[in-house]
C-alpha angles and dihedrals in degrees: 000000000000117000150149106278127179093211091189134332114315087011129118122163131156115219142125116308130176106230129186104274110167101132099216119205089257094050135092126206113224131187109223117232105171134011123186117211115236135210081252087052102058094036088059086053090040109032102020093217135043100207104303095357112093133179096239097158134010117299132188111234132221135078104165099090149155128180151139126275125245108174145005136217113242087256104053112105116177093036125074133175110274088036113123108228137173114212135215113223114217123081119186129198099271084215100059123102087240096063088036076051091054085236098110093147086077101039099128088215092056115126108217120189111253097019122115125290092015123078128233136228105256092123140079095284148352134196109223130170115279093237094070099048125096138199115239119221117233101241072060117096118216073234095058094040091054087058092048079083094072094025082062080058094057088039096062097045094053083058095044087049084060082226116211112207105261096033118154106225126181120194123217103220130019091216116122092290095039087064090035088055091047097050091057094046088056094046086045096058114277121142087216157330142232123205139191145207136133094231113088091198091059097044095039081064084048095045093058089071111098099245096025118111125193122225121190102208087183086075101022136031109249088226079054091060095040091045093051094043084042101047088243090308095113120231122292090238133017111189115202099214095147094086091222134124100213091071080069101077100076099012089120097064098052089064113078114223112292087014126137137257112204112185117204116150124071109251106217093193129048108276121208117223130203097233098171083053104047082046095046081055104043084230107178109226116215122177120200118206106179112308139280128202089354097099105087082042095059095046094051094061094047085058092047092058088238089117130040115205091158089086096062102060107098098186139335117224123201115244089256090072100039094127099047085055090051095057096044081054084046090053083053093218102203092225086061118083102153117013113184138202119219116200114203118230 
């Protein structure tokens, strides 16, 4: 099949490619119709690794999908061919501790779509376990089901965050995951939510969002504009979703007593954490590596209209020009925070 393949650092190319495609009896075929690109993704074309795991040979991208089913295995009951479906990518080894645990996002054996070794779905079809695929409503786009894949992200951050209705959150980083984490928190029960970039096209997108509010922290310190919503308490949760190390240095005193640290983006660099302060708080420390048991419920939401995804999407390419998407996501124009691939049937 033809498909978007990094052949190698700093190479794209789309051509043929032979692809596992034994459809098992507890598999489901499914034709792709759109694929989002993801941050992973472009690190992979541009960097050629993301910490241990390396481009070594060529790899298909894309992990962020929605499509129609063609076919089932003998043993799928709830899905049937002709049925629109989104798909979450990992699949974890059903026997490990981590998946008994409920945990399955941690799971070292798991085989997740565009990670090396394993290819992604940025080609005409895949075949992918029943039990990660999902029926789309259909009040639910294949647009909208191909972003249920980061919202998971944000999903998961707002439960691992143990959000109390009422709660006041701030978000570190008003990138993709940073509104998808605000959004949650905001499904999930927050009041509202205060997030912050540096950059004013990005926060203008978030600040569109009822209960977002935008905060500039090239012309004002994030700690300036909590203290000042929170009468100097400090927000119930502040989620890192920026990725930089820099966001380390005051962290701390963002988060009120008793208050809760939810880390979401991959420092590159080493970070430095205030450990006596976050004692002398009692600040309860959660990390989010993916998510786990959180993608029904996300889409869910999506299908209720209590959350809008529709407004994220900056601008959908055909497959044809996939590589050209991939190098305007590469350039990181501040006005882009989800750019999709539609493949034509």
């Amino acid at each position: 099949m033809r498909a978007l393949i990094v052949e190698r650092k700093g190479v794209l190319s789309l051509r043929d490619i032979n692809l596992p495609d034994t459809l098992g009896p507890h598999d489901v075929r499914i034709a792709i119709d759109t694929v989002g690109i993801c941050a992973s993704d472009v690190h992979y074309y541009t960097h050629g690794r993301i910490g241990s795991y390396v481009v070594n040979e060529p790899m298909v991208l894309g992990h962020e999908a929605a499509g129609t089913i063609t076919e089932i295995g003998a043993a799928v009951h709830g899905l049937a061919p002709g049925d629109r479906v989104c798909m979450e990518p990992g699949v974890p080894d059903a026997n490990s501790r981590a998946a008994k645990l409920g945990i399955y996002n941690v799971d070292p054996a798991v085989r997740f779509w565009a990670t090396p070794p394993v290819h992604g779905v940025l080609t005409a079809a895949v075949v992918h376990p029943a039990a990660y695929t999902y029926k789309l409503p259909d009040n639910v786009s294949f647009a909208e089901g191909a972003m249920i894949e980061p919202f998971a992200i944000g999903m998961q951050a707002a439960t691992r965050a143990r959000i109390v209705p009422g709660d006041v959150a701030a978000v570190i980083g008003a990138g993709t995951i940073g509104i998808m984490i605000a959004l949650a928190a905001l499904a999930g029960g927050c009041s509202r939510v205060l997030i912050a970039d540096f950059s004013a096209e990005k926060l203008a997108i978030a600040g569109q969002y009822p209960g977002i509010t935008p905060v500039n922290i090239a012309t004002e310190p994030f700690r300036a504009a909590i203290a000042r919503e929170t009468a100097g308490w400090g927000a119930d949760i502040v989620f890192e979703a920026s990725g930089s190390a820099k966001a380390y240095a005051d962290i701390i005193d963002l988060v009120r007593p008793g208050g809760a640290l939810v880390l979401v983006g991959l420092p590159v660099d080493t970070v430095t954490l205030a450990v006596p302060e976050a004692i002398a708080k009692e600040i309860r420390i959660e990390t989010v590596f993916r998510y786990a048991n959180v993608f029904d419920r996300a889409l869910a939401l999506v299908a209720s209209g209590k959350v809008d995804l529709k407004p994220l999407v900056s601008a959908t390419f055909p497959f044809e020009d996939a590589i050209a998407a991939f190098e305007r996501a590469a350039a990181g124009r501040p006005t882009d925070i989800k750019l999709q691939i539609r493949i034509p049937a």
